[in-house]
N, C-alpha and C positions, 0 to 999 in steps of 0.2 A: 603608134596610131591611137591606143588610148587616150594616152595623155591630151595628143589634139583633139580627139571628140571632146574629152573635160572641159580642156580651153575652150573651143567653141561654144560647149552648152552655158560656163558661165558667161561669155562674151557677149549671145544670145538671150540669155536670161537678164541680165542687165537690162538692154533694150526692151523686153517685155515688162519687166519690175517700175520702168520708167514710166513705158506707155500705159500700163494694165492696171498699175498696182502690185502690192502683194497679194491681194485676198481676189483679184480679179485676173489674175494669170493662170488658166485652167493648163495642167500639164498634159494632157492628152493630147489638147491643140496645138502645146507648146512643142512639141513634138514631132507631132505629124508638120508642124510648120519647117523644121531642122530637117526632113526625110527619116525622121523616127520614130520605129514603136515605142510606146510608152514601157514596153518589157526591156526595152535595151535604151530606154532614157534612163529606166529604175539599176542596170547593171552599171550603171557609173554613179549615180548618186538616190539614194533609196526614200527621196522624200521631196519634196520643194522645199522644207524646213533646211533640207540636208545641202540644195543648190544654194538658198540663200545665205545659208553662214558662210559656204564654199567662198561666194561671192564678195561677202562685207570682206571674209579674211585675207581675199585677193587684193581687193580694190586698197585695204586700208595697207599692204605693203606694195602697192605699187606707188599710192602717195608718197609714202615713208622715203622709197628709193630717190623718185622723181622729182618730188618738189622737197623733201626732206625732213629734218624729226630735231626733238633734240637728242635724238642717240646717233642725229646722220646731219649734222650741221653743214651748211654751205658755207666757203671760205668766211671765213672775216673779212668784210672791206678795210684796207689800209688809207683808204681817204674816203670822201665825201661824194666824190666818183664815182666811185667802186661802188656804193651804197648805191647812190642814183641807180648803175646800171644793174648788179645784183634784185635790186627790187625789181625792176622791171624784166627780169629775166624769171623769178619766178611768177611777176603776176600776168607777164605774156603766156607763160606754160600753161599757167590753169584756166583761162580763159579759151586758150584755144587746142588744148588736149581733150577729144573727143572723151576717153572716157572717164576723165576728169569732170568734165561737165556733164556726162549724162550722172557719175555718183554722187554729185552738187544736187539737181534735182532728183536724186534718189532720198537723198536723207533727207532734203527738205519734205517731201510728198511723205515721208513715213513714219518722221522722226515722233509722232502723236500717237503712234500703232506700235509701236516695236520700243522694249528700253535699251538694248542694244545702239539700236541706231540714233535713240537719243543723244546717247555717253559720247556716239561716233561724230555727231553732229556737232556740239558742243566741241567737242576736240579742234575739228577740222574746220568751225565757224568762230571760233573765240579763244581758244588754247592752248592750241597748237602753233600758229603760228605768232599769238601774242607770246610765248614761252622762246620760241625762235629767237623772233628781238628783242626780248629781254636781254639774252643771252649776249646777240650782237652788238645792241646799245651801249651794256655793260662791256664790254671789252674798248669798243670803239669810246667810252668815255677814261679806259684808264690809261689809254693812248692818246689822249687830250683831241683826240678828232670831234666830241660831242660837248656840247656844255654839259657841267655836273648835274642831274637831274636825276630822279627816282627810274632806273630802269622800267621797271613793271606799267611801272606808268604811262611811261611816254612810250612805249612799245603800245598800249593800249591804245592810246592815241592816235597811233602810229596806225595801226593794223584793224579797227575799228571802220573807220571811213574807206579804206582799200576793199575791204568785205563785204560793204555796202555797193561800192560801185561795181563788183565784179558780180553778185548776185542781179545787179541794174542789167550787169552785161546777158546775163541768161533769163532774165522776163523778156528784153527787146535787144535781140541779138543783133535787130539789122542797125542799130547805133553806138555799135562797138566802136569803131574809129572816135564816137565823141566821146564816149565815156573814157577811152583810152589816153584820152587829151587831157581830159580832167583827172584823172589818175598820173600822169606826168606831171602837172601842174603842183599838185595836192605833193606828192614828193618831192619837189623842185622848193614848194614852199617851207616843206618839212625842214628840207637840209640847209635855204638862207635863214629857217629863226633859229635852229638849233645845231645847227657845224659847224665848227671851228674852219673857216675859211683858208684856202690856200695852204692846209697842213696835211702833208703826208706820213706815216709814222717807217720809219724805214721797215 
């Protein structure tokens, strides 16, 4: 029963962090909003300092698990295919995993307030998953699936313009279907300028 009040008060705290801020999420209200005293909000976590790191440390191994790390890499595509649809399986996820997207507009909203959440920002907007395809670029080029190009690079490339549109997709969410168009599009182009066509690697 613990454990789920914790889960809850970060799962709740999110949601308030979102809407409130950090400096504007008063705990006492936050509390009485959950059905709790603020003495048995303090018997699980002894601070809002204490909920919000709870929080970043959750949120940032649930990305890790869900959409992946480079210490939790998603297969390798063995073609140009497999790439197509691996991309579009992680940027469907993040686009439409609830609290994926409310910690997108967490770190955006704080990332000026907190250096934490800077470092987290920066990971998760530019880093993290340019280091992903690096990863997979290089591989996928030494399997002759990619033309020989600068990994880093064209990952950058690569994962730049996706970052863009899926932040597009959380300012105007009600034109996710277009944005999703041109995120297929933008991949589709990615893999006729630079994949080796018609090659699968056994």
């Amino acid at each position: 029963m613990g454990k789920d009040t914790k889960d809850r008060i970060l799962d709740e705290a999110l949601v308030s962090f979102v809407e409130n801020g950090y400096k504007g999420t008063n705990l006492r209200d936050f509390a009485a909003g959950m059905g709790l005293s603020k003495s048995a909000l303090y018997s699980h976590y002894d601070s809002k300092e204490a909920i919000w790191n709870a929080l970043l440390d959750k949120m940032e191994a649930y990305y890790a698990r869900r959409f992946g790390s480079v210490d939790n890499m998603p297969e390798i595509p063995m073609s140009c295919e497999e790439l197509f649809a691996t991309t579009m399986k992680m940027v469907n996820f993040t686009v439409s995993d609830e609290r994926i997207v409310l910690t997108r507009k967490l770190l955006l909203a704080e990332q000026f307030h907190d250096e934490r959440v800077k470092k987290l920002a920066t990971e998760h907007f530019l880093n993290g998953t340019r280091e992903i395809y690096k990863i997979i670029f290089g591989k996928m080029m030494e399997n002759d699936l990619l033309k020989q190009e600068d990994p880093d690079m064209l990952a950058f490339a690569f994962t730049s313009p996706i970052t863009a549109l899926i932040h597009y997709c959380d300012r105007e969410p009600e034109k996710e279907p277009e944005i999703m168009q041109q995120v297929e599009a933008f991949v589709k182009y990615f893999i006729k300028t630079y994949g080796i066509q018609g090659k699968r690697h056994p």
